[in-house]
TIDO-655539 format. One record per residue: x, y, z of N, C-alpha, C in turn; residue number from 1; residue in three letters. Coordinates in steps of 0.02 Angstrom, whole numbers, always signed. Example, Ala and Ser with C-alpha at 12.3 -4.5 7.8 and 13.67 -1.06 7.14 Angstrom:
2
R    n.X    n.Y    n.Z   ca.X   ca.Y   ca.Z    c.X    c.Y    c.Z drense drenza
R   +660   -284   +390   +615   -225   +390   +660   -165   +390      1    ALA
R   +642   -112   +354   +684    -53   +357   +645     +2   +394      2    SER
END
This chain:
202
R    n.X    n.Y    n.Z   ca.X   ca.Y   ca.Z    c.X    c.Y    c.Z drense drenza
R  -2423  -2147  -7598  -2359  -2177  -7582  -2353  -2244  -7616      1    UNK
R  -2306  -2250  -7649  -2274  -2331  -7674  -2263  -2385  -7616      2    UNK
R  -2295  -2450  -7620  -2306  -2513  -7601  -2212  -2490  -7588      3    UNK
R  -2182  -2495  -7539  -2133  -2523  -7495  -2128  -2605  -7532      4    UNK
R  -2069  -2616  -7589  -2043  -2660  -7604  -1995  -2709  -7554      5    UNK
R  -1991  -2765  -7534  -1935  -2807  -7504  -1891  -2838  -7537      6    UNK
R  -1825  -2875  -7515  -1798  -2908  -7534  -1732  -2868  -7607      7    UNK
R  -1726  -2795  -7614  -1692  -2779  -7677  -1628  -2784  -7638      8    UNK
R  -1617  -2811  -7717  -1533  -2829  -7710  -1486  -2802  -7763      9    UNK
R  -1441  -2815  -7775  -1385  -2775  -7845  -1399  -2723  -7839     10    UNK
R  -1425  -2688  -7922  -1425  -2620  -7918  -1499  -2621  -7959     11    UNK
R  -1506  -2571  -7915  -1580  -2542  -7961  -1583  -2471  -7943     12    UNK
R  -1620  -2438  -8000  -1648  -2363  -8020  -1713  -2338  -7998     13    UNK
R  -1677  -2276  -7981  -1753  -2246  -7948  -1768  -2185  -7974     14    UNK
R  -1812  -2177  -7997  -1832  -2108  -8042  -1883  -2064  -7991     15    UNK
R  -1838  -2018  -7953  -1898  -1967  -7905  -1942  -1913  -7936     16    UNK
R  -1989  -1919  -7936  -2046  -1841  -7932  -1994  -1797  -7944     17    UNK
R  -2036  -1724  -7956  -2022  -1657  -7919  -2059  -1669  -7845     18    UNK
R  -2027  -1657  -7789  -2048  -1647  -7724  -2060  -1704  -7697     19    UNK
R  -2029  -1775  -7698  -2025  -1836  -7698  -1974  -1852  -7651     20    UNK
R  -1987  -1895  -7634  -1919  -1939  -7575  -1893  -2022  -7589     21    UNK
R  -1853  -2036  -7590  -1823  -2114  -7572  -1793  -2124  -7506     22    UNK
R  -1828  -2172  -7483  -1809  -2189  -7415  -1769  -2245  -7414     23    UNK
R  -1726  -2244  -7388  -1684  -2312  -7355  -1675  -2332  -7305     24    UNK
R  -1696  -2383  -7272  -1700  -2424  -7229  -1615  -2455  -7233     25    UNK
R  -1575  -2441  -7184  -1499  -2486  -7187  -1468  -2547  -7162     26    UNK
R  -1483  -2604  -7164  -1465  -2670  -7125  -1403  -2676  -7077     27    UNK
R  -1385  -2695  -7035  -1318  -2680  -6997  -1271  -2716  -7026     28    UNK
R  -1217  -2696  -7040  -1147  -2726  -7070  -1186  -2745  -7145     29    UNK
R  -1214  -2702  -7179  -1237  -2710  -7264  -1251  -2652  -7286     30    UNK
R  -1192  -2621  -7283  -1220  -2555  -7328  -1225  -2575  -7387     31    UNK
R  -1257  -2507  -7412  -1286  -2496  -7467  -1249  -2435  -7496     32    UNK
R  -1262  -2428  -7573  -1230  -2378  -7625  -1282  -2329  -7674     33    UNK
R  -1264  -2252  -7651  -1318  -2227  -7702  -1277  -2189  -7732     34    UNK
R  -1308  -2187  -7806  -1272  -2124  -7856  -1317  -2082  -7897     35    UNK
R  -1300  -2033  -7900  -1374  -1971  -7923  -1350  -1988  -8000     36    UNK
R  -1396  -2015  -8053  -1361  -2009  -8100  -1402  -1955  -8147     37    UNK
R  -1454  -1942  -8128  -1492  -1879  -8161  -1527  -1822  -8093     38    UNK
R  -1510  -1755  -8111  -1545  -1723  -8092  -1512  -1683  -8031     39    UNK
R  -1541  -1655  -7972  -1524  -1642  -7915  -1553  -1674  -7861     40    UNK
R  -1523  -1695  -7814  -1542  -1734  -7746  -1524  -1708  -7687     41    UNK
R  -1563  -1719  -7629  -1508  -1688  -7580  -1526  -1748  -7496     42    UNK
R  -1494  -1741  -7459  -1488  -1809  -7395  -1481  -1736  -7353     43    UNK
R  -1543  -1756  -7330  -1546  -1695  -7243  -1529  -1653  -7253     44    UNK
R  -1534  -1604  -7319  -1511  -1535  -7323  -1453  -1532  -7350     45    UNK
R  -1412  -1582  -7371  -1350  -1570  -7398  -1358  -1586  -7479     46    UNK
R  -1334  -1565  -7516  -1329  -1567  -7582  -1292  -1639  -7608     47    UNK
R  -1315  -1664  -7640  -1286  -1730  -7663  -1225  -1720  -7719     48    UNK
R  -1183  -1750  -7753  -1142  -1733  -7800  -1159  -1801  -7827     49    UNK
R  -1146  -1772  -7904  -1159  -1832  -7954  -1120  -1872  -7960     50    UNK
R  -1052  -1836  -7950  -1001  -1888  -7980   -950  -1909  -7922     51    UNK
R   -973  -1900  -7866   -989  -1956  -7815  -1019  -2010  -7801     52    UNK
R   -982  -2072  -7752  -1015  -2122  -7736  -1030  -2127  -7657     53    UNK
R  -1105  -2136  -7641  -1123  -2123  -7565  -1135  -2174  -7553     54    UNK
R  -1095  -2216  -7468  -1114  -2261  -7476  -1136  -2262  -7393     55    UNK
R  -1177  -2278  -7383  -1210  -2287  -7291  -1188  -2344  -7294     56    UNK
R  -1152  -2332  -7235  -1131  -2403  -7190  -1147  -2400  -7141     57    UNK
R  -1196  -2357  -7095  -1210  -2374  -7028  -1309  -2382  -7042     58    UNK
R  -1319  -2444  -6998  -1382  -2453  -6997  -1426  -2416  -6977     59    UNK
R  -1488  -2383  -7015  -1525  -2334  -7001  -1586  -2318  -7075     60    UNK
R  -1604  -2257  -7061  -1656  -2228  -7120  -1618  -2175  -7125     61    UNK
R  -1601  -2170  -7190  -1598  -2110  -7249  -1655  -2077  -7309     62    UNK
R  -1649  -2030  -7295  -1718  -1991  -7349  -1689  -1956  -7406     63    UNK
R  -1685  -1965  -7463  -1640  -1921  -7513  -1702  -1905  -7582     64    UNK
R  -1707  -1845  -7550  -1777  -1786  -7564  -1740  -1742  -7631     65    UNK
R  -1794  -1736  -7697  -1784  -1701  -7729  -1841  -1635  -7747     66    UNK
R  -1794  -1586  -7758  -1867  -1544  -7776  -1866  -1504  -7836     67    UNK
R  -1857  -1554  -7881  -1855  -1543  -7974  -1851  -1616  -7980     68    UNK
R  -1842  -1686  -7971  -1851  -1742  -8007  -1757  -1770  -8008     69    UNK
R  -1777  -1817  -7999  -1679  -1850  -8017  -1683  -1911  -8041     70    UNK
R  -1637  -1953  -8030  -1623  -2022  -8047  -1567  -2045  -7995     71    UNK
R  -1587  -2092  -7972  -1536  -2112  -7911  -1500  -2191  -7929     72    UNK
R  -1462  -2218  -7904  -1447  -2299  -7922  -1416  -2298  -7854     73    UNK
R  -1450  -2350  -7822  -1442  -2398  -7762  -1425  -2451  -7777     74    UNK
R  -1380  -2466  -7743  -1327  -2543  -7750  -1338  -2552  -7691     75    UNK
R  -1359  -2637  -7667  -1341  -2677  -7613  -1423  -2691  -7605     76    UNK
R  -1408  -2733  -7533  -1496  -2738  -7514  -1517  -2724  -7449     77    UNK
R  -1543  -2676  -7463  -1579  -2616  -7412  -1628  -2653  -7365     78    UNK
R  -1655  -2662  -7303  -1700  -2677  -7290  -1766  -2663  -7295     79    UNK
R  -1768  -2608  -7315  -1839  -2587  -7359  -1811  -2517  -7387     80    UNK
R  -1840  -2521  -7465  -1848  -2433  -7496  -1898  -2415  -7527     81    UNK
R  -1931  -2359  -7535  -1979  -2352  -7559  -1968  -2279  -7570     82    UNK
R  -2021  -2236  -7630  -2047  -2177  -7641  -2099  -2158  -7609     83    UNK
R  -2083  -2099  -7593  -2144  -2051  -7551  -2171  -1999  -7578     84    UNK
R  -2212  -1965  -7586  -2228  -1890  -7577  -2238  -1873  -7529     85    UNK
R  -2245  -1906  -7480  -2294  -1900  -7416  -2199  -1866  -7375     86    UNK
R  -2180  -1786  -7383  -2108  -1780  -7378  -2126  -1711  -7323     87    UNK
R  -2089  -1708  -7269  -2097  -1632  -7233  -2020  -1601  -7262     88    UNK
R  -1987  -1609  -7300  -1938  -1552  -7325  -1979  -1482  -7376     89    UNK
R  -2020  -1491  -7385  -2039  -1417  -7392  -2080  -1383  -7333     90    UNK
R  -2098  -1406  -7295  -2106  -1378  -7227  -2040  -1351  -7200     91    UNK
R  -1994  -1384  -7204  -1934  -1388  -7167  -1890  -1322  -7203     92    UNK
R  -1903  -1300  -7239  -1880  -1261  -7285  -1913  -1202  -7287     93    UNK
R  -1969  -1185  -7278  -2005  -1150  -7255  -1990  -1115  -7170     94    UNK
R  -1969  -1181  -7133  -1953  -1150  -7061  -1885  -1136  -7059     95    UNK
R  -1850  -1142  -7101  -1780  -1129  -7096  -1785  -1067  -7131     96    UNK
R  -1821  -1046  -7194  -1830   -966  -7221  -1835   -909  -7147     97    UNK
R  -1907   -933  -7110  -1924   -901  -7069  -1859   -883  -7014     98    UNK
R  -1821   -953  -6993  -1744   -931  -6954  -1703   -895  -6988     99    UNK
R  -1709   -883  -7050  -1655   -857  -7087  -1651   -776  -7095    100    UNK
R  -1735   -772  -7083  -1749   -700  -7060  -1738   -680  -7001    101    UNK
R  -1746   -712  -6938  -1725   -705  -6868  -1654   -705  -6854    102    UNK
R  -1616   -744  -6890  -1540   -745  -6901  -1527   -685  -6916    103    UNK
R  -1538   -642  -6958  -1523   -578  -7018  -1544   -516  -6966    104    UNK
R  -1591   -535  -6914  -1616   -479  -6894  -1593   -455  -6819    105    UNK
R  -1561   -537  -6809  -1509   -561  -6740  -1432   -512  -6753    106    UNK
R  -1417   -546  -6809  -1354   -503  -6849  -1346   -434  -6850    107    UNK
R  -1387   -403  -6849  -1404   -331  -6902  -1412   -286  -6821    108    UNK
R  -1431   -347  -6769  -1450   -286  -6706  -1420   -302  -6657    109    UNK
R  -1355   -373  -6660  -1321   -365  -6629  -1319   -405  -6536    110    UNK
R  -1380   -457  -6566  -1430   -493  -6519  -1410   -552  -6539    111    UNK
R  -1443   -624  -6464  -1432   -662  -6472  -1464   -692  -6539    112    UNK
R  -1460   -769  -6576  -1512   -775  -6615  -1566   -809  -6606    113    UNK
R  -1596   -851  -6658  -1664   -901  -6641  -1634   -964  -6601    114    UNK
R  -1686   -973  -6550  -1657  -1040  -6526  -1719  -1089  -6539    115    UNK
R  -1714  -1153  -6573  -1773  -1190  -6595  -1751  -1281  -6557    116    UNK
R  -1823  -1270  -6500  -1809  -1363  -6475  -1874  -1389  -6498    117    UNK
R  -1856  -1452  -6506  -1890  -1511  -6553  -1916  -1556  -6521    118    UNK
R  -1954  -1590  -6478  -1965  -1633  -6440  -2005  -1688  -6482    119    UNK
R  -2004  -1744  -6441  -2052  -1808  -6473  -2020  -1860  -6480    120    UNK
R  -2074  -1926  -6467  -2064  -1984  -6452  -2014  -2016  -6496    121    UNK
R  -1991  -2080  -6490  -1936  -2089  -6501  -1962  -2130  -6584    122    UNK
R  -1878  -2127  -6609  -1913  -2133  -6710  -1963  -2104  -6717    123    UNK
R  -1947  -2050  -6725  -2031  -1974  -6745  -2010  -1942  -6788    124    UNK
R  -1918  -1950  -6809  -1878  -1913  -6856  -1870  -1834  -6828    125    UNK
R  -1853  -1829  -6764  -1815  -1783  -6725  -1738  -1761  -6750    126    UNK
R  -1708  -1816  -6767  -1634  -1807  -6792  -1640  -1761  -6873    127    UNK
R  -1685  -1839  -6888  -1693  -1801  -6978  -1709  -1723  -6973    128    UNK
R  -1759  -1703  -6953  -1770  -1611  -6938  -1693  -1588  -6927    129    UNK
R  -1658  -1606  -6870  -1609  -1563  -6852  -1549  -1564  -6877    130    UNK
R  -1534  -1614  -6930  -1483  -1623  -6966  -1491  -1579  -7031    131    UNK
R  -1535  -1584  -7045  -1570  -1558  -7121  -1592  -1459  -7109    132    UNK
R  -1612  -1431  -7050  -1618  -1368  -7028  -1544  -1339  -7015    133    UNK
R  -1510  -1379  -6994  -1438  -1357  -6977  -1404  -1362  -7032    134    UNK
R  -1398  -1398  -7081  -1374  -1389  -7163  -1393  -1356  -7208    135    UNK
R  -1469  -1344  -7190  -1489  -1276  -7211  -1470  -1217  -7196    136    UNK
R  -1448  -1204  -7136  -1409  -1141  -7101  -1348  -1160  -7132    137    UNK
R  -1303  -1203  -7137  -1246  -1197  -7163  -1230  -1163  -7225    138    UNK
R  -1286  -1193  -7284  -1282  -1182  -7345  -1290  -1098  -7349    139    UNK
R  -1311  -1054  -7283  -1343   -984  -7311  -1277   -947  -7268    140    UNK
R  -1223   -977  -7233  -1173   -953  -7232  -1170   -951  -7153    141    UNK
R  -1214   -974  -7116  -1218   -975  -7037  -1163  -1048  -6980    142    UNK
R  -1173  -1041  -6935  -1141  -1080  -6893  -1193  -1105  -6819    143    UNK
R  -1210  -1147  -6853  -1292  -1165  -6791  -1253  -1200  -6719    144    UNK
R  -1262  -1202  -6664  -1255  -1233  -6615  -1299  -1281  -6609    145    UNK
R  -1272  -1354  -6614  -1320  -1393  -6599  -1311  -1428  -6535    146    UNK
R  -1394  -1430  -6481  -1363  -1458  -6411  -1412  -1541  -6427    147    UNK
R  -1384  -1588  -6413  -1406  -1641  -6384  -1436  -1678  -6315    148    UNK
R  -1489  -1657  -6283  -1493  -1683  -6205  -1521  -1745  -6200    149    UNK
R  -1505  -1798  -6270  -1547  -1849  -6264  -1472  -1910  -6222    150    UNK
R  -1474  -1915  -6164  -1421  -1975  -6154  -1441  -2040  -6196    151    UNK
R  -1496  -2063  -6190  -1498  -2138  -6231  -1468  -2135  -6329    152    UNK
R  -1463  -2096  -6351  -1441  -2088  -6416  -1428  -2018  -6412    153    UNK
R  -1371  -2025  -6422  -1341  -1951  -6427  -1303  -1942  -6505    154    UNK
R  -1336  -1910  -6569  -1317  -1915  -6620  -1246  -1899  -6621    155    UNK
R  -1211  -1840  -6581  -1146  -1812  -6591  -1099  -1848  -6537    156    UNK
R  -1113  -1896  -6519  -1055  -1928  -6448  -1069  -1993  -6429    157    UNK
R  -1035  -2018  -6386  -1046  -2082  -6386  -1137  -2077  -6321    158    UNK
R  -1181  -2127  -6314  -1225  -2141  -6278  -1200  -2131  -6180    159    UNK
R  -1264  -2093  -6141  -1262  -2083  -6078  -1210  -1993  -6082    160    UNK
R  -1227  -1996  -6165  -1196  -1919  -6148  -1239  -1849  -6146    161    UNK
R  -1243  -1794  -6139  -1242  -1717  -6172  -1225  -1698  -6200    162    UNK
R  -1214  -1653  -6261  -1161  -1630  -6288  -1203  -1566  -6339    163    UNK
R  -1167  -1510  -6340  -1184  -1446  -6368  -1093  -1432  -6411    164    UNK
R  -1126  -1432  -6482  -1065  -1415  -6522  -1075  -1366  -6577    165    UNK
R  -1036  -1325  -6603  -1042  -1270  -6652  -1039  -1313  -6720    166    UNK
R  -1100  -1343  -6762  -1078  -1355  -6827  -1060  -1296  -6881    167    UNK
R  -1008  -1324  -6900   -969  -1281  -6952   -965  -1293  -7031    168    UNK
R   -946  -1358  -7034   -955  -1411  -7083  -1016  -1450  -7092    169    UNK
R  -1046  -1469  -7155  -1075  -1489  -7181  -1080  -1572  -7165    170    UNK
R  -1021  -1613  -7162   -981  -1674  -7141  -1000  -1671  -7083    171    UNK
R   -981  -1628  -7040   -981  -1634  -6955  -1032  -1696  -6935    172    UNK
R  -1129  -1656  -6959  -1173  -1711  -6955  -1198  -1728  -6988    173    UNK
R  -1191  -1749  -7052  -1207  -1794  -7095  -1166  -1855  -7118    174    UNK
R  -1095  -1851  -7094  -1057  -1897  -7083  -1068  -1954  -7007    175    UNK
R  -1061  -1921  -6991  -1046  -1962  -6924  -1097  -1958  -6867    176    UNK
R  -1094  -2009  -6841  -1153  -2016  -6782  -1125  -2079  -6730    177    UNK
R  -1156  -2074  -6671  -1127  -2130  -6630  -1147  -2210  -6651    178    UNK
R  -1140  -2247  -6652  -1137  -2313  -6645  -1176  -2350  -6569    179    UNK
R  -1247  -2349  -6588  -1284  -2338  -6513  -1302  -2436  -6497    180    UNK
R  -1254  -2458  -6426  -1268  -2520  -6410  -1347  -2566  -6437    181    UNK
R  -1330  -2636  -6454  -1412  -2647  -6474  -1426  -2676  -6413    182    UNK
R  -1408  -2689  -6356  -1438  -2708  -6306  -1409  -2681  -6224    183    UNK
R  -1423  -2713  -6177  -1403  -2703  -6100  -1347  -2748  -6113    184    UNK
R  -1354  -2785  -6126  -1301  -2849  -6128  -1222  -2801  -6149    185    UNK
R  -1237  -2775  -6225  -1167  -2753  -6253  -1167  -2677  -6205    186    UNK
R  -1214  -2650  -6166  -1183  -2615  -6143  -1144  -2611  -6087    187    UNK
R  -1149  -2688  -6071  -1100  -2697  -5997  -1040  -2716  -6024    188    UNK
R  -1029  -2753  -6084   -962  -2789  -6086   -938  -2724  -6128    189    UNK
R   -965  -2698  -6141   -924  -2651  -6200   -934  -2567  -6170    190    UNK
R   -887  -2541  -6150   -923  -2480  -6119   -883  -2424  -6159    191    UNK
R   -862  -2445  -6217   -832  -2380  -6255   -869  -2372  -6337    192    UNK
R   -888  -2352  -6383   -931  -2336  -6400   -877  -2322  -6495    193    UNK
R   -882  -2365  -6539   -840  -2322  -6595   -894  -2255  -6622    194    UNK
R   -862  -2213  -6648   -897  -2159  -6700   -891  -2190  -6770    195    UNK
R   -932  -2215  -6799   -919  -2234  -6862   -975  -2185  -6926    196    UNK
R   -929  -2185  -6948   -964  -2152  -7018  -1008  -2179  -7055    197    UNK
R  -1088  -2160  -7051  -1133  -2172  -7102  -1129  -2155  -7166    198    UNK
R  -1109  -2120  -7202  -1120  -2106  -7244  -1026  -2096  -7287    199    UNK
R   -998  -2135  -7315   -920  -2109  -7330   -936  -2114  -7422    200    UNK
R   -890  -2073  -7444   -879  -2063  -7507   -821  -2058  -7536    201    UNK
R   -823  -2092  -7612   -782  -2092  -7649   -762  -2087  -7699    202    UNK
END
């Protein structure tokens, strides 16, 4: 793994492996700008476009995994980025083959399908798995139900919720996520919650 650089600012280039990752770390109210300018890339299972501009505006970690090599350009200053190999998307790809057969065989007989829960401590990259498995089902032509029972961060709703929804779209969760209070404090004066978009393009 690459020494985790600090402090980048403007724009700088990142040249990924085959089977390589760039991580981004997102500062609050400082997004940041990426553009694939060589190769193929993809963010949690979704396919990147070149001649798009991605820009995260909600504070967090993004992983944008290639598996043939790319060229990326990040604008702004990230709170930390770095290259990995050290990547579970070919695991993840592997367990989504295996659903894809249980899907096909769900289909074909007329049965419910796979149901897959994820447990573990908190920042373990629980979300990352289920954003990136469910875009994988999208891309092969499926419609995954995703349930949420976490009340303290609830990726699809505002916080202190539940929520079980049919993703359909690709956007659904890779766009948008709740806006989760940073303290007790804002959660007394403020008890309504915006949905803001991580990730918007243009």
């Amino acid at each position: 793994m690459d020494a985790p650089p600090s402090g980048i600012r403007d724009i700088n280039k990142y040249s990924l492996k085959a089977l390589h990752e760039l991580r981004i770390h997102v500062k609050i109210d400082q997004p940041i700008t990426v553009n694939v300018l060589q190769g193929s890339c993809e963010c949690f299972g979704t396919n990147m476009i070149s001649s798009l501009t991605y820009q995260l505006t909600a504070a967090g970690g993004y992983s944008f995994f290639s598996w043939s090599g790319c060229e990326l350009e990040v604008t702004g200053a990230p709170q930390l980025i770095y290259t990995s190999n050290d990547t579970s998307f070919p695991l993840l790809a592997n367990i989504n083959h295996e659903l894809e057969k249980d899907r096909r065989h769900s289909d074909n007989n007329n049965i419910a399908g796979p149901t897959m829960l994820i447990l573990g401590r908190s920042e373990t990259g629980k979300s990352c798995i289920l954003r990136t498995l469910c875009h994988y089902a999208l891309r092969t032509g499926w419609s995954p139900t995703y349930v949420d029972i976490n009340p303290e961060s609830n990726n699809l709703s505002i916080p202190g919720t539940l929520t079980a929804t049919p993703i359909e779209m690709q956007s659904s969760m890779f766009l948008y996520s709740a806006l989760v209070p940073s303290s007790r404090f804002d959660l007394e004066i403020n008890p309504f919650f915006i949905l803001r978009p991580p990730i918007a393009l243009h």
